[in-house]
C-alpha positions as CSV (number, residue, x, y, z in Angstrom):
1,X,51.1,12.2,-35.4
2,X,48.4,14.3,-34.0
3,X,45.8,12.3,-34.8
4,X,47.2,9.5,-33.0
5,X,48.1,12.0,-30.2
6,X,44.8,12.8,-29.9
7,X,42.8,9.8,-29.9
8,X,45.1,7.8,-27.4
9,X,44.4,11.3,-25.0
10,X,40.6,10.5,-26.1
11,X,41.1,6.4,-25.3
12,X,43.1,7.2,-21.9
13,X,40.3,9.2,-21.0
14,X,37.5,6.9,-21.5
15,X,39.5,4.0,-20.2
16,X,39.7,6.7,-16.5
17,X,35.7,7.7,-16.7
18,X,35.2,3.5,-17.2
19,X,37.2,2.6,-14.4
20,X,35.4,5.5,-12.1
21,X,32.3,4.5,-13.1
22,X,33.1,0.8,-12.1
23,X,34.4,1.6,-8.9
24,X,31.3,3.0,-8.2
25,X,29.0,0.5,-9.0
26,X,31.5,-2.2,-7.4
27,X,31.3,0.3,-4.1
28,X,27.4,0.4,-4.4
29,X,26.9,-2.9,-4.9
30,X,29.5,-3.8,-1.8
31,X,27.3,-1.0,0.1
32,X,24.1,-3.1,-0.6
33,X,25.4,-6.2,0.1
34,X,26.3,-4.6,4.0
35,X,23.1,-3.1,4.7
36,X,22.1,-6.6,4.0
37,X,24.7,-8.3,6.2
38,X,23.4,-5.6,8.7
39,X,19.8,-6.7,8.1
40,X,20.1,-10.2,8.8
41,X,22.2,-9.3,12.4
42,X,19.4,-7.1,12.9
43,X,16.8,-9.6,13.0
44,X,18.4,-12.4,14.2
45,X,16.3,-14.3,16.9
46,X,18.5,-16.9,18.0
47,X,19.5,-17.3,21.5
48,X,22.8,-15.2,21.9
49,X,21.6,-12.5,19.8
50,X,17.7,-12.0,19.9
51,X,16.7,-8.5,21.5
52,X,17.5,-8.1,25.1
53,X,14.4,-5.6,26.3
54,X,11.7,-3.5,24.5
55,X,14.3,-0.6,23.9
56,X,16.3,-3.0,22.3
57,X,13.7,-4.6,20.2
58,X,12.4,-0.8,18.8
59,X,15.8,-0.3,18.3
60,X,16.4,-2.8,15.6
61,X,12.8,-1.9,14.4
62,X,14.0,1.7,13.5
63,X,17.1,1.0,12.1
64,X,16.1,-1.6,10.2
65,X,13.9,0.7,8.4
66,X,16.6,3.0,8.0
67,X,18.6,0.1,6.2
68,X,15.3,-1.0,3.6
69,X,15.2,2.9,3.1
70,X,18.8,2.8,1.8
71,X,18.2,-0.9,0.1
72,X,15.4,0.9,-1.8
73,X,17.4,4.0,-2.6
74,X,20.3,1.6,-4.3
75,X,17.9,0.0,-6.3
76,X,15.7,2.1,-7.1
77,X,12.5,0.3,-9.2
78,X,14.1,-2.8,-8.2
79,X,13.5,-2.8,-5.1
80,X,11.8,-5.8,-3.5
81,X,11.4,-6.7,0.4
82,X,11.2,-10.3,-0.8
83,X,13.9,-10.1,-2.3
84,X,16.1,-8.8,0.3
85,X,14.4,-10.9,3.5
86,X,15.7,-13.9,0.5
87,X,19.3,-12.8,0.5
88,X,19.2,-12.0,4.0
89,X,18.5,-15.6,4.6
90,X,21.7,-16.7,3.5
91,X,23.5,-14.6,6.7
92,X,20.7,-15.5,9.2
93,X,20.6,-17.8,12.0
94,X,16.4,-17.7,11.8
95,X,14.5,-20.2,10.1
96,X,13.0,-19.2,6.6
97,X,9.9,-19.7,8.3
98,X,10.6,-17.0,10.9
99,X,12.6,-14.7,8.1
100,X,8.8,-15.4,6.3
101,X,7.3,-13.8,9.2
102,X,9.7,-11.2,9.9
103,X,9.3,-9.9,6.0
104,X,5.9,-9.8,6.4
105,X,6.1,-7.7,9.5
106,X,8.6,-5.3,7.6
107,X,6.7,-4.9,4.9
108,X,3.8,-3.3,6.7
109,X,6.3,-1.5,9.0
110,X,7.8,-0.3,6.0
111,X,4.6,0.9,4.8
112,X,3.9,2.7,7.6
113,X,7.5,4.5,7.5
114,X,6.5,5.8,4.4
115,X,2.7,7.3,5.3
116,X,4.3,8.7,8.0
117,X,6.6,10.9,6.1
118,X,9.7,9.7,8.0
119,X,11.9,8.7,4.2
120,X,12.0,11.7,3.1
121,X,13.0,13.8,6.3
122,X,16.4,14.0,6.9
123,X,16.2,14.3,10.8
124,X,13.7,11.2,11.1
125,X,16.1,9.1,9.1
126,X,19.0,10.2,11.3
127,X,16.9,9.3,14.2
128,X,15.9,6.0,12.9
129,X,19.7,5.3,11.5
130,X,20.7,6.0,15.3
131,X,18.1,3.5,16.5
132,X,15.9,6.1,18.4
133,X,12.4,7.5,17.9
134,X,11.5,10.7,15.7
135,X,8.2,12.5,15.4
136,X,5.7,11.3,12.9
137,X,6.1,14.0,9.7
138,X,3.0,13.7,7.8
139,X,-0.3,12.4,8.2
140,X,-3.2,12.7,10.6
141,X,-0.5,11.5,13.2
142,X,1.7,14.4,12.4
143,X,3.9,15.7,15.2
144,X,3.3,12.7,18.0
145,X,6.1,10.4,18.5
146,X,6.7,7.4,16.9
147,X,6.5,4.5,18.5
148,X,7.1,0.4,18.5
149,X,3.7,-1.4,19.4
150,X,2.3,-5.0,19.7
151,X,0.6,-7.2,17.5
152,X,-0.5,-9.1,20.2
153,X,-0.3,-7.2,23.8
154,X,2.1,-8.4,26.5
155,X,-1.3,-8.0,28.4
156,X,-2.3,-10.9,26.4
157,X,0.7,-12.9,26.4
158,X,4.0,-11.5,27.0
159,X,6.0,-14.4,25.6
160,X,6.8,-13.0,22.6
161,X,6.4,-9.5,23.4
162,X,10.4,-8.8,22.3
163,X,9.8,-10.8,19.2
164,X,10.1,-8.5,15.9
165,X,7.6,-10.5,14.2
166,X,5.3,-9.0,16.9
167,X,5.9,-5.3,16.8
168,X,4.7,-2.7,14.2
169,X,5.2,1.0,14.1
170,X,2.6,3.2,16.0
171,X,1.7,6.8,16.8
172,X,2.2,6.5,20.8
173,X,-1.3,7.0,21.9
174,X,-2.5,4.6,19.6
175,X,0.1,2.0,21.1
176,X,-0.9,3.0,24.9
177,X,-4.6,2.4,23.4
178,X,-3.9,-1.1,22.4
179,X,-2.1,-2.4,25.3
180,X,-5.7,-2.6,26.9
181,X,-7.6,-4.2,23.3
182,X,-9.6,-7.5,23.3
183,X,-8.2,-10.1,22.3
184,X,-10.0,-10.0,17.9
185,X,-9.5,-12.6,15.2
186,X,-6.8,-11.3,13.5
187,X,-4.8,-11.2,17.2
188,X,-5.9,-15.4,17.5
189,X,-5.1,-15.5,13.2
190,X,-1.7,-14.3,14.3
191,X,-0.7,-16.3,17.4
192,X,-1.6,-19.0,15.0
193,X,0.8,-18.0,12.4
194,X,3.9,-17.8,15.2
195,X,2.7,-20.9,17.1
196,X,3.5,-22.8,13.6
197,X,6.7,-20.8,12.9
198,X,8.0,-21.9,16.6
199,X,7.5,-18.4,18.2
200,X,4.6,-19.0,20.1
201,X,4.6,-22.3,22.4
202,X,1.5,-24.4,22.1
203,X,0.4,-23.3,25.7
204,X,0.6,-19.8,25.0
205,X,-1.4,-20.3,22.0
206,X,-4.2,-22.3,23.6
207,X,-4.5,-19.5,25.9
208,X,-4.7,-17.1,23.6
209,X,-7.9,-19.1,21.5
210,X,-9.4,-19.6,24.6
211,X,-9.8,-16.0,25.7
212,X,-10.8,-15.3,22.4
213,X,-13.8,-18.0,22.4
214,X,-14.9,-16.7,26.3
215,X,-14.8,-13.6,24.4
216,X,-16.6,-14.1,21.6
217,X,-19.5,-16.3,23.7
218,X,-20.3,-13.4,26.0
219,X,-20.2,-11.1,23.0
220,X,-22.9,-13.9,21.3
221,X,-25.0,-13.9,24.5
222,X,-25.4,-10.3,24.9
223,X,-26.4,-9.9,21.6
């Protein structure tokens, strides 16, 4: 009698630390599948929800770095940007194209998060969580604000200057630095890229390639 006693107190109480231990996972793996859901609102481009102005546009940048960070904290080793830019796709109004383009972005923005120091401060992730700024934590950059740059400079074409594909976290003076930059081969290599993806119109493109070639003659005949 106690025997039995005892093990059905010994079976109730695994059967309690099983269910608890479900509900957790079940709650995680809800949590993930949000930040996702959040993700793909995040970045969508399309007409009636596609960033507003440039505080809108760093905005999303920061929190969506905010939301990888968690991604990567639920799956620890698992983790995979291309993974979650391919179930993001399956809530997002973009093209995969344009979701291609937007990973690609992220994962360098990502990147940068991390030299910068601002995953594992507590105050910089509040700050990106709330959408705003923070100070750079670690790094030769340390203690300048962070900032939400340009691929390719609204002084070159300003088109696409709210586009996320076309921003990338920066130390503030090396953003106000860039704002003035020529016009290089990876800038033309990248209009490319978003003139095929639909981002870039043709026009804006040609432009683009043909700064870069009045560019690179004069730099030919001063040389």
């Amino acid at each position: 009698m106690i025997a039995d006693y005892f093990w059905k107190i010994i079976f109730t109480a695994l059967i309690i630390v099983g269910f608890v231990y479900w509900k957790d996972w079940r709650d995680q793996g809800k949590e993930y599948e949000g930040h996702v859901a959040a993700m793909a609102e995040l970045l969508d481009h399309s007409d009636s929800a596609k960033p507003f102005n440039d505080d809108e546009a760093a905005s999303r940048i920061f929190q969506s770095i905010y939301l990888l960070q968690k991604m990567e904290e639920h799956k620890g080793e698992k983790f995979s940007i291309d993974k979650i830019f391919e179930e993001a796709q399956e809530d997002s109004n973009n093209t995969k194209v344009v979701n291609n383009l937007l990973r690609d972005a992220f994962r360098q923005n990502y990147k940068k998060a991390k030299e910068y120091g601002l995953l594992e401060d507590e105050d910089a992730m509040s700050s990106l969580m709330d959408g705003t700024s923070t100070l750079i934590i670690s790094g030769p950059w340390q203690g300048e604000e962070l900032a939400v740059g340009h691929y390719i400079s609204p002084n070159i074409n300003d088109t696409i200057s709210l586009h996320l594909t076309n921003r990338l976290l920066l130390p503030q003076s090396v953003k106000l630095a860039m704002q003035f930059a020529d016009i290089t081969n990876d800038v033309k290599e990248r209009a490319d890229r978003l003139k095929r993806a639909g981002i870039l119109d043709v026009g804006s493109f040609d432009s683009i390639k043909q700064q870069y070639d009045t560019l690179r003659e004069l730099s030919t005949r001063n040389n």
